[in-house]
C-alpha positions as CSV (number, residue, x, y, z in Angstrom):
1,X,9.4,36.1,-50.8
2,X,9.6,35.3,-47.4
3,X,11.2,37.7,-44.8
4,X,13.3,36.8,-41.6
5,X,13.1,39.5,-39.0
6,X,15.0,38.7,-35.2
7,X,13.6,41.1,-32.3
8,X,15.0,40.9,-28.8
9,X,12.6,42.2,-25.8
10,X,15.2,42.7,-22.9
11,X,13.6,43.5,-19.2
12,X,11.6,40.5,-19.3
13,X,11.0,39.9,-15.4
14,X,10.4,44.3,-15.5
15,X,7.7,44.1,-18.5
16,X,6.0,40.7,-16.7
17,X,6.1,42.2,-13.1
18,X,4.6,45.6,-14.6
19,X,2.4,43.8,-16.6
20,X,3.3,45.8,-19.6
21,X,3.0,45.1,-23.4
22,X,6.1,45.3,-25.9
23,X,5.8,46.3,-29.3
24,X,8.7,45.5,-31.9
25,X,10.1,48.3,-34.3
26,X,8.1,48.2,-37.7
27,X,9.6,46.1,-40.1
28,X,8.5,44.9,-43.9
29,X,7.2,41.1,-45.5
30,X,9.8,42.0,-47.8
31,X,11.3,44.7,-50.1
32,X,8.1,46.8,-51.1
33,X,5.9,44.8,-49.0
34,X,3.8,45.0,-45.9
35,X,4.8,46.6,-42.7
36,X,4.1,44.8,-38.9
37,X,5.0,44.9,-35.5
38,X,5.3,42.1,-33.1
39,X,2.9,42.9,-29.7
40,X,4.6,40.7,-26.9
41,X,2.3,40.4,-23.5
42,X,5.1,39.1,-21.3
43,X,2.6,38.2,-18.3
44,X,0.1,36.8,-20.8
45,X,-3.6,38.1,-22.0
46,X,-6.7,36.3,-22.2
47,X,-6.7,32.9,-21.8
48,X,-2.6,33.0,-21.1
49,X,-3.0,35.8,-18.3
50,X,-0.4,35.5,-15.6
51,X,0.8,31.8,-17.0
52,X,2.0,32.5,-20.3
53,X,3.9,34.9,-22.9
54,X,0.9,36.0,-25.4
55,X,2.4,37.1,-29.0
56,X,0.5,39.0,-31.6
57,X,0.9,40.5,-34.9
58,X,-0.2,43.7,-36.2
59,X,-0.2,45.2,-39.9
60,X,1.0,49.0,-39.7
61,X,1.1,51.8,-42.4
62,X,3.6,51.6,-44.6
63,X,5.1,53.4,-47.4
64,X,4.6,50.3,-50.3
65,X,0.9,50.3,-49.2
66,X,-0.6,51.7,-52.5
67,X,1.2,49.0,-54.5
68,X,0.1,45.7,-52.4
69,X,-3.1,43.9,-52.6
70,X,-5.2,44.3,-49.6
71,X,-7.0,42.4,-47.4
72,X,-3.6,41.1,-46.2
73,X,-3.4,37.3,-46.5
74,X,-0.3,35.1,-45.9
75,X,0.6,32.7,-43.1
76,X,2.8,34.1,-40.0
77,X,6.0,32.3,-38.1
78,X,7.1,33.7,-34.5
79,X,9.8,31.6,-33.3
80,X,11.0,32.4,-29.5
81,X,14.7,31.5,-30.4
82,X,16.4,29.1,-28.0
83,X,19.5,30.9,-26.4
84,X,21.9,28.1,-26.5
85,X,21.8,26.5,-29.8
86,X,19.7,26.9,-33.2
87,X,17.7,23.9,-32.7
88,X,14.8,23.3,-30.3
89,X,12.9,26.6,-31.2
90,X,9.5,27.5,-29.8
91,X,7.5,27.8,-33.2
92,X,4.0,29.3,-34.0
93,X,2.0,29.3,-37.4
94,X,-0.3,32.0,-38.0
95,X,-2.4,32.0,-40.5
96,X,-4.1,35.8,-42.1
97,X,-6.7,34.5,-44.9
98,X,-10.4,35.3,-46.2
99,X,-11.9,33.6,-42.3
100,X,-10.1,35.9,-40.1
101,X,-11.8,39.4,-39.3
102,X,-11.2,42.1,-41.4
103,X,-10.0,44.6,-38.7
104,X,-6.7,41.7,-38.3
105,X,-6.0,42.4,-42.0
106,X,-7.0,45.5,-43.5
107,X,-4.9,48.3,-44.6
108,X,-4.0,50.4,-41.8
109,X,-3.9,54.3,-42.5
110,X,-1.9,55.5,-40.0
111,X,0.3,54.2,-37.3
112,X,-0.4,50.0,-36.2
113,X,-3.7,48.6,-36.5
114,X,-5.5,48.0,-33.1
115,X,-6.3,44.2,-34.0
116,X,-3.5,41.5,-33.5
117,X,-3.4,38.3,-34.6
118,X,-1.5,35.2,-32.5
119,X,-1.7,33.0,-29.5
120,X,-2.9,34.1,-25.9
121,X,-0.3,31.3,-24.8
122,X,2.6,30.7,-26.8
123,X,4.6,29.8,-24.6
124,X,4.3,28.6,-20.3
125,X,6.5,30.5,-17.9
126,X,8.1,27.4,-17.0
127,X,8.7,26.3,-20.4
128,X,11.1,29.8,-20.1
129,X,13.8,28.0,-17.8
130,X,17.0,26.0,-18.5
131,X,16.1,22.7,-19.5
132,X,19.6,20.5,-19.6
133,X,18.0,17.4,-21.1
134,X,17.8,19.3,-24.5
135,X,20.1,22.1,-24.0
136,X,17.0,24.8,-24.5
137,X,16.8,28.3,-22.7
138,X,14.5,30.8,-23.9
139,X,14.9,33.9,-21.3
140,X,18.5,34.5,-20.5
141,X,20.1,37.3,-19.3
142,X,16.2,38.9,-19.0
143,X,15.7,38.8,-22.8
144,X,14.3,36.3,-25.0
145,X,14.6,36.7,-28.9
146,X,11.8,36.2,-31.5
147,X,12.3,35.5,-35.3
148,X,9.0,36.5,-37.2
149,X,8.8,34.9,-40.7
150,X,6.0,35.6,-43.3
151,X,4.7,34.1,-46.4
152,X,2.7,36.6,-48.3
153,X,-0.3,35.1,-50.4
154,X,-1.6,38.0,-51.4
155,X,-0.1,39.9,-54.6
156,X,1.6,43.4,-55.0
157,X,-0.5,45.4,-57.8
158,X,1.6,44.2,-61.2
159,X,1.4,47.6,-63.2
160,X,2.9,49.1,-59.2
161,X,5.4,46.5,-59.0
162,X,8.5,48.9,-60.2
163,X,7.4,51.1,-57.5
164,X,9.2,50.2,-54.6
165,X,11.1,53.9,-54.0
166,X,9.0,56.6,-52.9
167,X,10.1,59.8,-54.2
């Protein structure tokens, strides 16, 4: 099952001026599946420092845990949704499997795992702006809107399946 999550950051020009990161409410793969946050770096890290938006993704405890299949594997989508119309979207693939570090991947036991996953530089600063030739504006009104989609590979437990209500 796949999962469809939107997340708005609002104060962009604040979080990029302050050069602080924002880290999206916990939210789950799926009924009874794995938990994440989105980490968004609004004046970029690494490679995108000062130039670019860097996005990462970060497994976090969650109350299924028990039941799913760990190491985490499954391929990631973070879209930066273009304000105007639902075409022209800003689209990433990240893909969690056997080659990426354990620490990106392992259960986490308590809070969000210090490791991320994504792209220094998703996205230019530039590339933010009102482009009329194809109707496409990511940052309006100081916000810009992300939808995260995941593909889980790896399996839920099957003899834990029915447990998807903690009591």
């Amino acid at each position: 099952m796949k999962t469809n999550e939107v997340l708005k950051l609002s104060q962009f020009t604040e979080k990029k001026e302050e050069d602080k990161e924002w880290f999206s409410p916990g939210f789950y793969t799926s009924q009874g599946g794995y938990k994440m946050s989105l980490r968004v770096i609004s004046n970029g890290n690494g490679e995108g420092k000062g130039t670019h938006v860097s996005c990462y993704i970060h497994l976090m405890a969650g109350e299924y845990d028990d039941a799913l299949e760990w190491p985490f594997q499954g391929v990631v989508t973070i879209e930066l949704l273009n304000q105007l119309e639902d075409r022209n979207h800003w689209k990433h693939f990240i893909p969690i499997d056997e080659s990426i570090e354990d620490e990106v991947k392992q259960r986490v036991k308590e809070g969000r795992s210090t490791s991320g996953r994504g792209p220094p530089k998703l996205i230019s600063h530039k590339e933010l702006k009102y482009k009329p030739a194809t109707n496409c504006q990511y940052l309006k009104d100081d916000s810009l809107y992300f939808r995260v989609s995941v593909k889980v590979t790896s399996k839920t437990k099957p003899w834990l399946v029915g447990a998807s209500r903690i009591i």
